[in-house]
C-alpha positions as CSV (number, residue, x, y, z in Angstrom):
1,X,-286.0,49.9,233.2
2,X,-282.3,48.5,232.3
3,X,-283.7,44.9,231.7
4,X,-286.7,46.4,229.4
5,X,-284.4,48.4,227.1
6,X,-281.5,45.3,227.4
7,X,-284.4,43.1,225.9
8,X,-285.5,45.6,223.5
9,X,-282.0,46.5,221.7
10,X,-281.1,42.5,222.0
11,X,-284.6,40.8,221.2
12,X,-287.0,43.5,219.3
13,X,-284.1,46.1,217.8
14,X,-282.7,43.4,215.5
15,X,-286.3,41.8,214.2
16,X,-287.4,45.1,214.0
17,X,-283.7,46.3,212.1
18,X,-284.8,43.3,209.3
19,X,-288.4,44.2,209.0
20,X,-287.0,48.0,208.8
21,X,-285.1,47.1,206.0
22,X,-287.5,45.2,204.2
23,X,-287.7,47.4,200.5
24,X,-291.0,48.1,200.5
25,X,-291.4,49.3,204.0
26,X,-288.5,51.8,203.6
27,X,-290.0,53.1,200.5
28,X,-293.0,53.7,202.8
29,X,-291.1,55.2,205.4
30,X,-289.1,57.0,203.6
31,X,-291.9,58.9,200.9
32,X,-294.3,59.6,203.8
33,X,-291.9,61.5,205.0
34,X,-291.8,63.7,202.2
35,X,-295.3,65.0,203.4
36,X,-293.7,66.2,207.1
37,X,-293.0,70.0,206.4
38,X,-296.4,70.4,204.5
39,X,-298.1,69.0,207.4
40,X,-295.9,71.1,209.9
41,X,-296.7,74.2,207.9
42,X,-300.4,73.6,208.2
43,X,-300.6,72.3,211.4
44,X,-299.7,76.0,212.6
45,X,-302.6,77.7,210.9
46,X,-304.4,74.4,211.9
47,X,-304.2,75.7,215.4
48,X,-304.4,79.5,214.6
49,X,-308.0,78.6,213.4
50,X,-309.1,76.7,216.2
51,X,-307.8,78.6,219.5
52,X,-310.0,77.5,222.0
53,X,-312.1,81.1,223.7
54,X,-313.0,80.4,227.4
55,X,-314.3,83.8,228.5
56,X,-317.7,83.2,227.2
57,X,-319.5,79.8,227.8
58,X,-321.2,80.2,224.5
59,X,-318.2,80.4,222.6
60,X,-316.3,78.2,222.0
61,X,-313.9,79.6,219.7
62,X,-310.9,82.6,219.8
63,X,-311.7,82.9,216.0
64,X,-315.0,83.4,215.2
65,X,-314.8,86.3,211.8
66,X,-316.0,84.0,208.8
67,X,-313.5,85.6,206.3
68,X,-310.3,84.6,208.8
69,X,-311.5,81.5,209.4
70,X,-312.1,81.0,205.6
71,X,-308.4,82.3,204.8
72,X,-306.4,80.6,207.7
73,X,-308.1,77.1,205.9
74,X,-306.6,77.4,202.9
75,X,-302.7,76.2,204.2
76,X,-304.4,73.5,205.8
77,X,-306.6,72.3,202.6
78,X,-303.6,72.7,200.5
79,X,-301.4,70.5,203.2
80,X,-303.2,67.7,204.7
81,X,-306.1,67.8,201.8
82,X,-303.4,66.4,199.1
83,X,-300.9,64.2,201.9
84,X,-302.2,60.9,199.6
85,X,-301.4,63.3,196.7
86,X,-297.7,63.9,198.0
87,X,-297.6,60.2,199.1
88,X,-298.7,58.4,195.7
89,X,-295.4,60.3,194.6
90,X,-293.2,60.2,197.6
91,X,-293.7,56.5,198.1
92,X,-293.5,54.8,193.7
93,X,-290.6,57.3,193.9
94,X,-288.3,56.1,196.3
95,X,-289.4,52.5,195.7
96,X,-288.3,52.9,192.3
97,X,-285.1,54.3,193.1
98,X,-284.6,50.9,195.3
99,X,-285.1,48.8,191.9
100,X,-282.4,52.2,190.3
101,X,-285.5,52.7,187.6
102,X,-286.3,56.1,187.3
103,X,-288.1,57.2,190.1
104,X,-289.3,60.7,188.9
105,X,-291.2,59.3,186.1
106,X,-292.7,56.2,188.3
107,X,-294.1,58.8,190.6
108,X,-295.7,60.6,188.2
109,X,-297.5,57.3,187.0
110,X,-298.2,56.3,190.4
111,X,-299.9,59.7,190.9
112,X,-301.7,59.8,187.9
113,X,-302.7,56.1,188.6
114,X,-304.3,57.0,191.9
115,X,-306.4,59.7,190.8
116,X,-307.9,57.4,187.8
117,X,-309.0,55.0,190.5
118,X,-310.3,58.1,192.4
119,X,-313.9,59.1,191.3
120,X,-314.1,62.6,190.4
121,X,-317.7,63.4,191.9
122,X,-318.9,64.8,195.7
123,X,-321.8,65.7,197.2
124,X,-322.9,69.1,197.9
125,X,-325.5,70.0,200.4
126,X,-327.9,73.1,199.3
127,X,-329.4,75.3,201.8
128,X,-332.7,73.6,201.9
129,X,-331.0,70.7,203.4
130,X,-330.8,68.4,199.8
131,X,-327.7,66.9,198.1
132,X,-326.7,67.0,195.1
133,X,-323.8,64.9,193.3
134,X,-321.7,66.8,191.1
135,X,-319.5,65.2,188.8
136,X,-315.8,66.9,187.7
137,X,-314.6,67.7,191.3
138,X,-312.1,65.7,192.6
139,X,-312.7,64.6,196.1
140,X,-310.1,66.5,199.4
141,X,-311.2,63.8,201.0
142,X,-309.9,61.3,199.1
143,X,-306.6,62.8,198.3
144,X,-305.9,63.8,202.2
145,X,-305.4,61.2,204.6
146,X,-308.9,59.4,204.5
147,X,-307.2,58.2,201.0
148,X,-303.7,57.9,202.3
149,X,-304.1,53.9,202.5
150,X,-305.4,53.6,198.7
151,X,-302.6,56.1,197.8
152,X,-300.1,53.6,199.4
153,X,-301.6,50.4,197.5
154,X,-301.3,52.1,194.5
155,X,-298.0,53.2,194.4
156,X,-296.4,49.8,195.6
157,X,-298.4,48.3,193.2
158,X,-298.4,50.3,190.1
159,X,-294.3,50.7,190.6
160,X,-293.6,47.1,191.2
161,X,-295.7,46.8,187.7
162,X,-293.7,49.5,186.2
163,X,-290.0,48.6,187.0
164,X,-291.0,44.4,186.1
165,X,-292.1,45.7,182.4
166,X,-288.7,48.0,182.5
167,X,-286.9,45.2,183.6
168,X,-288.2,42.8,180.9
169,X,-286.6,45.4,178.0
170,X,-289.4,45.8,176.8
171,X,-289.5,49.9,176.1
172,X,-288.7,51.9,173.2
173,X,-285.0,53.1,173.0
174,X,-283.9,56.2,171.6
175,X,-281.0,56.8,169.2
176,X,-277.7,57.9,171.5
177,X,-278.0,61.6,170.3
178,X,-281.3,62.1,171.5
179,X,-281.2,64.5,175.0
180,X,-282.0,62.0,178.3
181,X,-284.9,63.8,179.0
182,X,-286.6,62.7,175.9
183,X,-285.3,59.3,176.1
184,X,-286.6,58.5,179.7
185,X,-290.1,59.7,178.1
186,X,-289.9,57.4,175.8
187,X,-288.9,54.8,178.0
188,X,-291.9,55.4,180.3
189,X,-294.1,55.0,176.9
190,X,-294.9,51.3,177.4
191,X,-294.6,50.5,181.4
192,X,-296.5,53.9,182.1
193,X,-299.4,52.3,179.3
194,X,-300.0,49.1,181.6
195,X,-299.9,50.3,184.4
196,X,-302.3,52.5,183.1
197,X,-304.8,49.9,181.4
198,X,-304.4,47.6,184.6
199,X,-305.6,49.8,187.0
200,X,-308.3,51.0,184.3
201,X,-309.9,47.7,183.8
202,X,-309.4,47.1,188.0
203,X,-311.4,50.7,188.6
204,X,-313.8,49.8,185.8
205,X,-314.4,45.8,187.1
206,X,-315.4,47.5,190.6
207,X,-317.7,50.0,189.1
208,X,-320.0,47.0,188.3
209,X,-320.4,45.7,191.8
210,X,-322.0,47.5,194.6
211,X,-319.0,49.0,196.2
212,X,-318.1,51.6,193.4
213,X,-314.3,52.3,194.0
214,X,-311.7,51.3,196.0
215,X,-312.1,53.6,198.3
216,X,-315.2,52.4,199.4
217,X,-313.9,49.0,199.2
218,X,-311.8,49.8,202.5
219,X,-314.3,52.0,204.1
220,X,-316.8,49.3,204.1
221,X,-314.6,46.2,204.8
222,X,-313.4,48.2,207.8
223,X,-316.3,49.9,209.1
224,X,-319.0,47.2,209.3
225,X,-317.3,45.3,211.6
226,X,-316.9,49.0,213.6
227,X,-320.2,49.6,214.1
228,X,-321.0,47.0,215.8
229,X,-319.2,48.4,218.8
230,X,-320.9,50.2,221.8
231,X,-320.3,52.2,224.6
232,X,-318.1,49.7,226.8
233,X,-314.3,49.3,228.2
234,X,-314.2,46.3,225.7
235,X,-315.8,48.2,222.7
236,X,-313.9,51.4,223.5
237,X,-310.3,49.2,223.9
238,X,-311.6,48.1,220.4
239,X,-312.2,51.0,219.0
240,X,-308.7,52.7,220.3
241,X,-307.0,49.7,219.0
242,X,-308.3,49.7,215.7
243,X,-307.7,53.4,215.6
244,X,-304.4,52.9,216.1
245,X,-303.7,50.0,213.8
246,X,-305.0,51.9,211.1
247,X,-302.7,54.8,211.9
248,X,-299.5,52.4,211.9
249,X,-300.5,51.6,208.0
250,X,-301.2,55.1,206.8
251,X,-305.0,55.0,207.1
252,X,-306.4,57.6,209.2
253,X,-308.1,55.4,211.9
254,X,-309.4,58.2,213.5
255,X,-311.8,59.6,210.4
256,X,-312.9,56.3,209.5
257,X,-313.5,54.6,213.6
258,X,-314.8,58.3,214.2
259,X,-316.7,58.4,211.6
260,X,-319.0,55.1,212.7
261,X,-319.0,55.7,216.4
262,X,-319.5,59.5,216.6
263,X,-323.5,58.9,216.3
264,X,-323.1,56.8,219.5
265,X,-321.1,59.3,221.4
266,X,-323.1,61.6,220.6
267,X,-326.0,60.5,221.6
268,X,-324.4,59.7,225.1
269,X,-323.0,63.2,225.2
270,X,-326.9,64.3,225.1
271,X,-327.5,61.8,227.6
272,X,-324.9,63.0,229.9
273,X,-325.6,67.0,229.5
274,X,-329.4,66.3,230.1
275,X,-328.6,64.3,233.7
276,X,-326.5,67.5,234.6
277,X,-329.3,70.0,234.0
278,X,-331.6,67.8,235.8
279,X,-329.3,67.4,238.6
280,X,-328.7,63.7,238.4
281,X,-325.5,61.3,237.8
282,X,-324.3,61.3,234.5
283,X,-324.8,57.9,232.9
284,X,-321.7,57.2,230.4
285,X,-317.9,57.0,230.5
286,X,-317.6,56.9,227.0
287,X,-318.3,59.6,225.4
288,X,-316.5,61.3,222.1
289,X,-314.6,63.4,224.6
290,X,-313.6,60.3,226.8
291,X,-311.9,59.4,223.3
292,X,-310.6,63.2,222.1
293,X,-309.7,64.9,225.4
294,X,-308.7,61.8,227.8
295,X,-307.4,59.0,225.8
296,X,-305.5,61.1,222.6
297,X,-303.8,63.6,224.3
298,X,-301.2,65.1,221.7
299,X,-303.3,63.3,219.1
300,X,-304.0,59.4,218.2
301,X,-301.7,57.3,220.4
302,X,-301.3,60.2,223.0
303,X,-297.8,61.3,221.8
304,X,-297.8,64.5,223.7
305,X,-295.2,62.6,226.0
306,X,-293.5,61.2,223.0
307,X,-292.7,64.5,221.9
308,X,-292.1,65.7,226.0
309,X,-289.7,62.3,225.7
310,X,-288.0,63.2,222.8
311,X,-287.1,66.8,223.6
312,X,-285.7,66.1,226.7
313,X,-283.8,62.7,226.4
314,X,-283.4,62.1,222.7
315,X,-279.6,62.1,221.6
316,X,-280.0,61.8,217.8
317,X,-280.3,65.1,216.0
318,X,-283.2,63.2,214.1
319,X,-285.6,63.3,217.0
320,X,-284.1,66.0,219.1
321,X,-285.2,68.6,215.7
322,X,-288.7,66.6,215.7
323,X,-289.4,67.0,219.3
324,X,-289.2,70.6,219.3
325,X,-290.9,71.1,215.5
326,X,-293.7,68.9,217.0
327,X,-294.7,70.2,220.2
328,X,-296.4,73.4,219.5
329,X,-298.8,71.1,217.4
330,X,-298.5,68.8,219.9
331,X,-299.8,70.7,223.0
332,X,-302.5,71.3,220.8
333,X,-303.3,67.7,219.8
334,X,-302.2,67.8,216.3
335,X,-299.1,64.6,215.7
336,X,-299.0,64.0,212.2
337,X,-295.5,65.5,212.2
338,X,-294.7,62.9,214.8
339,X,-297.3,60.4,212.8
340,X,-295.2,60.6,209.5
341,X,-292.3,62.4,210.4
342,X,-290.6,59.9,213.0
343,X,-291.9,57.9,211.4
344,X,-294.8,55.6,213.0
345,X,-296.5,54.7,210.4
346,X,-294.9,51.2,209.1
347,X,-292.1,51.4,212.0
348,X,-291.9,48.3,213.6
349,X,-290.3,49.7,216.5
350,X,-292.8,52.5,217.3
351,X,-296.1,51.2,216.5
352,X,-295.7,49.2,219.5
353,X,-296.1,51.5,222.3
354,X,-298.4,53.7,219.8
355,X,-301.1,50.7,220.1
356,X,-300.5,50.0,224.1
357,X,-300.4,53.4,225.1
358,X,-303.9,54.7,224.5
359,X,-305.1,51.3,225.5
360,X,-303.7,51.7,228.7
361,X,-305.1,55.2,229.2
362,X,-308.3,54.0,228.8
363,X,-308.3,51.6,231.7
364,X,-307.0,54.0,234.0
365,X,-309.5,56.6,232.9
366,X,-312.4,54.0,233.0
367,X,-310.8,52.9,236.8
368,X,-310.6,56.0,237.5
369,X,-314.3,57.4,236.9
370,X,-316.0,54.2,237.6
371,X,-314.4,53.3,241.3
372,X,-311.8,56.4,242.0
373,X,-314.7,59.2,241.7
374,X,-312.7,61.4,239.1
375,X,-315.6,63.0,237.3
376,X,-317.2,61.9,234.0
377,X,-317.8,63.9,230.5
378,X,-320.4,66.0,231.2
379,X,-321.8,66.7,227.5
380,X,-319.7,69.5,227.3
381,X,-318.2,69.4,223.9
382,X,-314.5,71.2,224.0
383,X,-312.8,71.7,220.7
384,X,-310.4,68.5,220.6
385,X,-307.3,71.3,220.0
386,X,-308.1,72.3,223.4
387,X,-304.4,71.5,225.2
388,X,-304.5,69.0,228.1
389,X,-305.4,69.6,231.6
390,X,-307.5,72.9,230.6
391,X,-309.9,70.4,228.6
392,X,-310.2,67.9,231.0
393,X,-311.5,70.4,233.1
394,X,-313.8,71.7,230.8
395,X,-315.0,68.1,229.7
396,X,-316.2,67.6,233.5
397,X,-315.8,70.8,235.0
398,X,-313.4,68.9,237.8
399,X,-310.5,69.6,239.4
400,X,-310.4,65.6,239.3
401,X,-310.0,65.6,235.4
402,X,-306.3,67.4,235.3
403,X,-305.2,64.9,238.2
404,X,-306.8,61.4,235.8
405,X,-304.7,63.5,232.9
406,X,-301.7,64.1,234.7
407,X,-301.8,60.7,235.5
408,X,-301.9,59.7,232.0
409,X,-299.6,61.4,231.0
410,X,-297.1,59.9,233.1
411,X,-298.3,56.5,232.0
412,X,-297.5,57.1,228.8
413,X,-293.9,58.5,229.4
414,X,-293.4,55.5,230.8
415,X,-294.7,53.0,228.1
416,X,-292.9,55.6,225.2
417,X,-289.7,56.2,226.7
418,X,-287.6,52.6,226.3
419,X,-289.2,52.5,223.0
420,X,-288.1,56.1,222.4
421,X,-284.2,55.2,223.5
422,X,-284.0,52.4,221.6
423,X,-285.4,53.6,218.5
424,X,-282.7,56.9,219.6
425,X,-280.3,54.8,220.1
426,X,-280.1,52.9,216.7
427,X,-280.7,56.8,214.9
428,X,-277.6,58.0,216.7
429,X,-275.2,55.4,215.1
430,X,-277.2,55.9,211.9
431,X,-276.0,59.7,212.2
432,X,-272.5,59.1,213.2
433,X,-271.7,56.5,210.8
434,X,-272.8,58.7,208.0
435,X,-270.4,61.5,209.8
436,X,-267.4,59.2,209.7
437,X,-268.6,57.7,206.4
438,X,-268.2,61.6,205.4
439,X,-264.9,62.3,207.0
């Protein structure tokens, strides 16, 4: 363990201090944190709403009166349905505090940038089973994390355009007695305008071809090459991978990977429940809750022992205060505290073991259940907030699912913690320089 974290704090720490550094990246980091304590608020009625019932076989719920459900949604909507909202703004703003242009006003452009490129329509489905598209609306999920990634293109983008025009002079100035409010809304005038007309004539130039928006632009490019995948250890190693990836850049790799392989997991989910009733061996490994209750325990990248790591060994006050803010959603398997608070997303450090880990996990599982005789899904579908061990078990109704999980687990202490003490490390002499800086 001593020559793994020697080679990390003397080969990866200082790469990984440069590419930290980088401007862009730390405007990143440091505007997706901005959406941490919305997501920790909602991720407690998050898992108010979705307490798992196991008294009754047909239930699968604790809450199950329409009208609390309905209420203990709205914190969540309003908190992870406008994260790209929060992060068009976060993100132009702190970049544009790096370039010491006024970042206030280049997160309002950046904002009101990302909606234009947004399309303001949905579909509704009526109860005889048609849809309907209805202009005027604006999209939740667009503005939460399914558009997270477009949200960060278009505040790099739009703010790099903003502070070059600022740069260049070429605003209107206001006489010296006029109050700086006014001014720097004058000054905004002309950079605000192109970025503006830019990102107008980009939205309007892909409105003529046959991917619509940008939005679809990196669903499609992303998801084509997805659904090609199937049922197997190298597909499913594919799949987590990609899943993962996509977290580490802000795009919510789950949602999108889900979104393409859920009709196939499904469909072997129906496969495996109909072999049970008839008394026979199920046929798949990889089902949707080989992928929710085996391999992302805690969440995408299994960071429930993350968060186990980080309350118990972290000496920074940074991740100590995280750990214990992130297990409750945690246990749960709910980490976009951990996602965007840590941060992961764009850390060069972390996104390591956040791509091996799950990996890993799902070649032990698929050793495991294919020559080890722990038991496979059974077409049970658990809610994916059930906590670890207690859904294995109901995944498989085994005894032999808590031990694969309990074995996971421990593999993924193991691949988190050096990363964990070395990122800990480099945040505690972050902390007490600024102590002595302050002294």
């Amino acid at each position: 363990m001593s020559k793994v974290n020697n080679f990390l704090e003397n080969k990866v720490m200082p790469v990984a201090a440069k590419v930290a550094g980088q401007r862009h990246l730390q405007a990143l980091r440091d505007g997706l944190i901005l959406t941490m304590p919305l997501l920790i608020i909602g991720s407690l009625f998050l898992v108010i709403r979705w307490l798992p019932w196991f008294g009754d076989p047909e239930r699968q719920y604790m809450i199950t009166n329409e009208f609390l459900q309905n209420i203990l949604n709205y914190p969540y909507d309003a908190t992870f349905n406008t994260m790209a909202l929060v992060a068009a703004f976060g993100i132009a703003y702190r970049l544009a505090e790096s370039y010491k242009v006024d970042g206030l006003t280049a997160g309002a452009v950046s904002l009101v940038t990302f909606l234009m490129v947004t399309p303001f329509k949905t579909v509704f489905t009526l109860a005889d089973n048609s849809t309907v598209d209805v202009g005027g609306v604006i999209p939740t999920a667009l503005t939460g994390s399914g558009g997270l990634f477009v949200a960060i293109i278009v505040a790099l983008l739009s703010t790099e355009i903003y502070r070059f025009v600022v740069q260049k002079d070429i605003i209107i100035k206001m006489p010296d007695g006029v109050p700086p409010s006014v001014s720097k809304s004058f000054v905004a005038l002309i950079p605000g305008f192109v970025v503006i007309i830019i990102f107008w004539l980009l939205r309007i130039g892909i409105e003529q071809t046959d991917f619509q928006s940008v939005h679809n632009i990196v669903r499609d490019l992303l998801q084509q090459p997805i659904s090609k995948l199937s049922g197997t250890l190298v597909g499913m190693l594919v799949v987590v991978f990609l899943v993962e990836v996509l977290w580490t850049t802000g795009l919510h790799g789950a949602s999108i990977v889900g979104g393409v392989m859920s009709p196939i997991w499904l469909q072997a989910a129906a496969e495996n429940a109909a072999a049970m009733q008839a008394g026979k061996e199920v046929p798949h490994i990889f089902t949707g809750q080989f992928y929710e209750i085996f391999v992302h325990v805690g969440g995408s990248g299994a960071t429930l022992a993350l968060v186990f790591a980080m309350v118990l060994f972290a000496k920074s006050q940074q991740l100590k205060q995280l750990g214990r803010l992130s297990i409750g959603p945690g246990i749960f398997n709910i980490n976009e505290p951990i996602t965007f608070g840590m941060p992961i997303v764009m850390n060069p450090v972390m996104m390591i073991p956040f791509i091996l880990t799950p990996m890993a996990i799902v070649i032990s599982t698929w050793l495991g259940m294919e020559f080890f005789g722990v038991a496979k899904p059974n077409g049970a579908v658990p809610p994916w907030t059930t906590p670890i061990f207690l859904g294995g078990f109901l995944a498989t109704g085994k005894i032999s699912s808590i031990v694969m999980q309990l074995v996971n687990f421990a593999i993924a202490f193991a691949i988190y913690f050096p990363f964990m003490k070395a990122y800990d490390k480099t945040l505690v002499k972050q902390e007490n320089d600024a102590k002595n800086n302050a002294a």
